[in-house]
VOBA-1610 file (N, C-alpha, C; in pm, whole numbers, padded with zeros to 5 digits, always signed):
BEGIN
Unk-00558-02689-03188Unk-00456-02619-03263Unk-00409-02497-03183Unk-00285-02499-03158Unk-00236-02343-03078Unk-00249-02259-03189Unk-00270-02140-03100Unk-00270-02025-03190Unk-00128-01956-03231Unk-00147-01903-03342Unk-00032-01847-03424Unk+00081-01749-03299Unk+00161-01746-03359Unk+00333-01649-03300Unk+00204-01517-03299Unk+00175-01480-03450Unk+00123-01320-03425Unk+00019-01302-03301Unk-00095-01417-03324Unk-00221-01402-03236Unk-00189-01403-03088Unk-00024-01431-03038Unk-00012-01443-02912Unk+00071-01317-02877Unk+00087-01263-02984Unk+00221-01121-02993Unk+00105-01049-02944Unk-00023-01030-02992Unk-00148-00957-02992Unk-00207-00952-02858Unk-00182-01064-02841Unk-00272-01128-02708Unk-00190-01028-02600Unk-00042-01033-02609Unk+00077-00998-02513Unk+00070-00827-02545Unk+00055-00764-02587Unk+00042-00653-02663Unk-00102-00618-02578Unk-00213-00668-02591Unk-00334-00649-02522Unk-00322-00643-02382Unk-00295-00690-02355Unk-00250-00748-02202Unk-00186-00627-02124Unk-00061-00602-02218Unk+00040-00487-02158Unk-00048-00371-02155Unk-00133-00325-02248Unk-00197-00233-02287Unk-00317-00206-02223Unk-00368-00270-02157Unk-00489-00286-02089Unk-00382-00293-01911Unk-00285-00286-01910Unk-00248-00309-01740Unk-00241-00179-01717Unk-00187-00103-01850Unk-00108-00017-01826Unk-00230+00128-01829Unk-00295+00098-01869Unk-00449+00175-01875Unk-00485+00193-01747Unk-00499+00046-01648Unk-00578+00065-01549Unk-00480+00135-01474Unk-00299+00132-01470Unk-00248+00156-01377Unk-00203+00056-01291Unk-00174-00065-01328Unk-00130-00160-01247Unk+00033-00218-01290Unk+00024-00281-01219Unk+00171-00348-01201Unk+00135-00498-01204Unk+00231-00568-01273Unk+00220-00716-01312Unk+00152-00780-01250Unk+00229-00733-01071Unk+00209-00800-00972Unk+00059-00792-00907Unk+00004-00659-00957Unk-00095-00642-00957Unk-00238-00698-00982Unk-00214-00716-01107Unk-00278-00824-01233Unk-00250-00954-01151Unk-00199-00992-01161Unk-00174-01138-01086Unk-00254-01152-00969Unk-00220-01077-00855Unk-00302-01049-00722Unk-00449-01089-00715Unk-00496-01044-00818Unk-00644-00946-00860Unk-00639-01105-00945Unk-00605-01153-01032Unk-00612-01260-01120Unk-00610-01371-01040Unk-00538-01423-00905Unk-00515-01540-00828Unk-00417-01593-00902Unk-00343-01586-00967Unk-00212-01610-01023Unk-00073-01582-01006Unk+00046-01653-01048Unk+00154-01574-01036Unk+00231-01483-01163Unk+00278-01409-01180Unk+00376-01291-01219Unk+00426-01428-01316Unk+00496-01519-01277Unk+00584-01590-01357Unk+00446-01686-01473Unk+00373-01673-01404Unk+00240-01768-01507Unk+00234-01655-01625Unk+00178-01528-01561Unk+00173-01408-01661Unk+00271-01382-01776Unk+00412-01394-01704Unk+00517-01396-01810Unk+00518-01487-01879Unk+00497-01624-01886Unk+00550-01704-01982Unk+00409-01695-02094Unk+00286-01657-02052Unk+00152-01636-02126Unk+00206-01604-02206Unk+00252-01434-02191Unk+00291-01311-02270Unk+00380-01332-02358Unk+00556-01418-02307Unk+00619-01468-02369Unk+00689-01552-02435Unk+00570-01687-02424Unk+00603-01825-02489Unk+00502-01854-02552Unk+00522-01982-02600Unk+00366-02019-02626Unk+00306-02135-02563Unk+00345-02129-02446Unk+00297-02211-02340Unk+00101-02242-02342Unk+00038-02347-02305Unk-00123-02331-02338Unk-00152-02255-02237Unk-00239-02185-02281Unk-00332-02112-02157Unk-00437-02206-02146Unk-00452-02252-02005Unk-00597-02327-01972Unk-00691-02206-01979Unk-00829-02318-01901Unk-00925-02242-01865Unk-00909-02157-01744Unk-00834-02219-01647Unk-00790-02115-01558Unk-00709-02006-01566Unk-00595-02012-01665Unk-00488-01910-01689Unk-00616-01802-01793Unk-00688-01832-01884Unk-00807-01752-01888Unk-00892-01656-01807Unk-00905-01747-01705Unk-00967-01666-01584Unk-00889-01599-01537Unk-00763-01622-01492Unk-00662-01556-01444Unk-00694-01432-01495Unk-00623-01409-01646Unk-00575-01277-01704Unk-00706-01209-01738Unk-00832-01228-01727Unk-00968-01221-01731Unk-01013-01075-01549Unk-00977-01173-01541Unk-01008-01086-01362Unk-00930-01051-01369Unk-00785-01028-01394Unk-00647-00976-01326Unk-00671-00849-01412Unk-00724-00827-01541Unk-00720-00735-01648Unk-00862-00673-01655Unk-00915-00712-01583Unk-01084-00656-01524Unk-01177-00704-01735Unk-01114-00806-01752Unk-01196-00810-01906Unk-01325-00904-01834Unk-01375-00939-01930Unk-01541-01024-01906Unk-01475-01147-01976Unk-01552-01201-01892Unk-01517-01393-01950Unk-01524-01397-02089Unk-01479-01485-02108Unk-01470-01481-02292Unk-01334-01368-02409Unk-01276-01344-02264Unk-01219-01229-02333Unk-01094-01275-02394Unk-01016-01323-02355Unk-00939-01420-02387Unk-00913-01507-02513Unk-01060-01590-02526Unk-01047-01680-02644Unk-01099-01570-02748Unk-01197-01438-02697Unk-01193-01369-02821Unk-01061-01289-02889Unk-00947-01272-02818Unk-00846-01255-02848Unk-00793-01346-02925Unk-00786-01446-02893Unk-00730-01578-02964Unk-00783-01590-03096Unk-00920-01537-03115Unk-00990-01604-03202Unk-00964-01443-03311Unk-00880-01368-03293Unk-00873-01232-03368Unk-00948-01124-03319Unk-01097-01107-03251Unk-01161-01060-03204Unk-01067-00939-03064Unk-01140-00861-03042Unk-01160-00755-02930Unk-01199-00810-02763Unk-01121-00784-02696Unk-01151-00815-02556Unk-01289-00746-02518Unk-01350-00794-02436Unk-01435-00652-02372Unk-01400-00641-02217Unk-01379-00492-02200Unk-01356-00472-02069Unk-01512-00468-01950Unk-01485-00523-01843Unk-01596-00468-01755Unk-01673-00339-01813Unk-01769-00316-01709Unk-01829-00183-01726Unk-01754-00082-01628Unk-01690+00042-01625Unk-01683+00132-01567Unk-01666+00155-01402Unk-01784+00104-01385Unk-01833+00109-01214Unk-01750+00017-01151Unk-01732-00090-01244Unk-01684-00221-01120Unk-01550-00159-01086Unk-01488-00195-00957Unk-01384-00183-00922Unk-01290-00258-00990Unk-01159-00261-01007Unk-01030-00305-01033Unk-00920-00331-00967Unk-00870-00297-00857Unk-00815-00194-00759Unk-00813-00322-00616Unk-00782-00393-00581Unk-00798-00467-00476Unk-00870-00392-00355Unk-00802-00256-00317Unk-00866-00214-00198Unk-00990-00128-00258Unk-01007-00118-00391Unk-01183-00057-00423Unk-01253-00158-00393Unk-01224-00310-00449Unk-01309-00393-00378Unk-01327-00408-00275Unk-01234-00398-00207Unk-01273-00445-00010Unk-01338-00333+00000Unk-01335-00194-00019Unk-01385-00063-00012Unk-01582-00095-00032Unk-01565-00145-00155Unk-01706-00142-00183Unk-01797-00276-00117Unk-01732-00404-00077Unk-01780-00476-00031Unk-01781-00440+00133Unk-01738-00349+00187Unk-01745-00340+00323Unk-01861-00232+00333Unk-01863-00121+00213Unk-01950-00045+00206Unk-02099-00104+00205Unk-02083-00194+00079Unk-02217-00232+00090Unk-02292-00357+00236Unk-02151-00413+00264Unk-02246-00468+00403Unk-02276-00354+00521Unk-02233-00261+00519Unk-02234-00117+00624Unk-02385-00084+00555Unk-02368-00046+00468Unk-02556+00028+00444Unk-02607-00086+00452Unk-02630-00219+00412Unk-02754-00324+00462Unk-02763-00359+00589Unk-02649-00323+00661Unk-02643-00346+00795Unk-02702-00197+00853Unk-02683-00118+00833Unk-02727+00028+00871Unk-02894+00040+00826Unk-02898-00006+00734Unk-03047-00032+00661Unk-03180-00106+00792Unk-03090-00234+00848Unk-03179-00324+00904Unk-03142-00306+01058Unk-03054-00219+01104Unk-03048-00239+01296Unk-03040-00093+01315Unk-03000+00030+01201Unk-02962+00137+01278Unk-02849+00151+01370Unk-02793+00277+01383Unk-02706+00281+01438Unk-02606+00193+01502Unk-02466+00113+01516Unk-02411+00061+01627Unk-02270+00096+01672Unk-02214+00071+01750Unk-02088+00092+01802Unk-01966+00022+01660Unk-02015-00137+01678Unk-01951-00217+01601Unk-01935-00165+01456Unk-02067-00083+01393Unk-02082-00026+01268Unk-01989+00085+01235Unk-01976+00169+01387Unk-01917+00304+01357Unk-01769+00255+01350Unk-01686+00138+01397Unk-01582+00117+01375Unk-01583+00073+01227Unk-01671-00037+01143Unk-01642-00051+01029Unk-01642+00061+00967Unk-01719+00179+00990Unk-01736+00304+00902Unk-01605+00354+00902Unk-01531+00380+01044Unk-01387+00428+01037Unk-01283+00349+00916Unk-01323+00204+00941Unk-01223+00087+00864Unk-01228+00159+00717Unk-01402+00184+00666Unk-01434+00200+00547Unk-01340+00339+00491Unk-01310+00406+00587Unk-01248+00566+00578Unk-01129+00534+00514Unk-01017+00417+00622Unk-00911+00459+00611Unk-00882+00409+00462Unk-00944+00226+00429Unk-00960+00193+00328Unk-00943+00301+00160Unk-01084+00355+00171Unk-01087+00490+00087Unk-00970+00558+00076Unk-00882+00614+00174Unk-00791+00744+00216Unk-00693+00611+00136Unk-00649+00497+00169Unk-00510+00390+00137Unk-00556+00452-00039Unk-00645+00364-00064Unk-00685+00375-00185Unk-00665+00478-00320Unk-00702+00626-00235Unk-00685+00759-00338Unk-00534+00770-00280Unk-00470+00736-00200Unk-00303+00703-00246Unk-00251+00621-00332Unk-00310+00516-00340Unk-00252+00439-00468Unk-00270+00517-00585Unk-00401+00563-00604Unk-00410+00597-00714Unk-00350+00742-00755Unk-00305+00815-00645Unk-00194+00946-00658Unk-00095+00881-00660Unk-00030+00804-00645Unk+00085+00716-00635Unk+00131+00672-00850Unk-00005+00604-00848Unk+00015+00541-00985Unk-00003+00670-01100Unk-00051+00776-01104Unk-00076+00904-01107Unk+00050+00979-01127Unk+00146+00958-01000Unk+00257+01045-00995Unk+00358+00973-01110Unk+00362+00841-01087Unk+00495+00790-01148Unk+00427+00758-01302Unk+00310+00729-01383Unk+00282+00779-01506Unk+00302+00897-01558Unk+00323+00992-01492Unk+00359+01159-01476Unk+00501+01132-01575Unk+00585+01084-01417Unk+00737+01097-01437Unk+00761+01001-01592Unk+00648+00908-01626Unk+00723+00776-01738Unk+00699+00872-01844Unk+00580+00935-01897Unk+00545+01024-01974Unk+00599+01198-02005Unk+00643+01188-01875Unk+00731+01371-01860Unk+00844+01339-01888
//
């Protein structure tokens, strides 16, 4: 049985509301989701089925926990990740380069090859707290 006009108004409503929290852009969500922008739109504004993948999609793209989705569907509350995890495409590469740098730093000590990932890890970071002064500035201007 598809779910109701309202339960998908809700769903679309959640969705917007949770992008717009983290600071992202459609295209964003999508990126981060493995999806496209045009899959996202017709979710939001048809009543096209969502598979199990378009689930996963808006699941990762919206940093919610599996299940989040059909608990929407089902009237229920999404749940978001915890806090810590990244969202952010370059927090992830950030933190996955980080953490192979300390297990690698952990088990050989010092290397040449390391001190360049450490630089990589820098600029990463530095891209990063621009996006997020970036997304920062222009919530400023939507709200001012």
């Amino acid at each position: 049985m598809a779910p109701s006009s309202k339960i998908r108004q809700r769903l679309a409503r959640l969705m917007d509301l949770r992008r717009a929290e983290l600071h992202l852009r459609w295209d964003d969500v999508a990126e981060t989701g493995r999806t496209s922008v045009a899959t996202l739109r017709r979710i939001r504004n048809t009543d096209v089925e969502i598979t199990a993948d378009n689930e996963v999609a808006i699941e990762d793209g919206l940093d919610w926990a599996r299940g989040s989705v059909a608990r929407i569907l089902a009237g229920d509350d999404p749940i978001p990740h915890p806090a810590h995890e990244p969202v952010d495409p370059v927090e992830r590469a950030w933190d996955a380069l980080r953490k192979a740098y300390e297990a690698e730093r952990a088990d050989s000590g010092p290397d040449p090859a390391w001190a360049l990932l450490r630089r990589g890890i820098a600029k990463i970071t530095e891209l990063a707290e621009q996006r997020r002064e970036r997304h920062a500035e222009r919530e400023r201007r939507e709200t001012g």
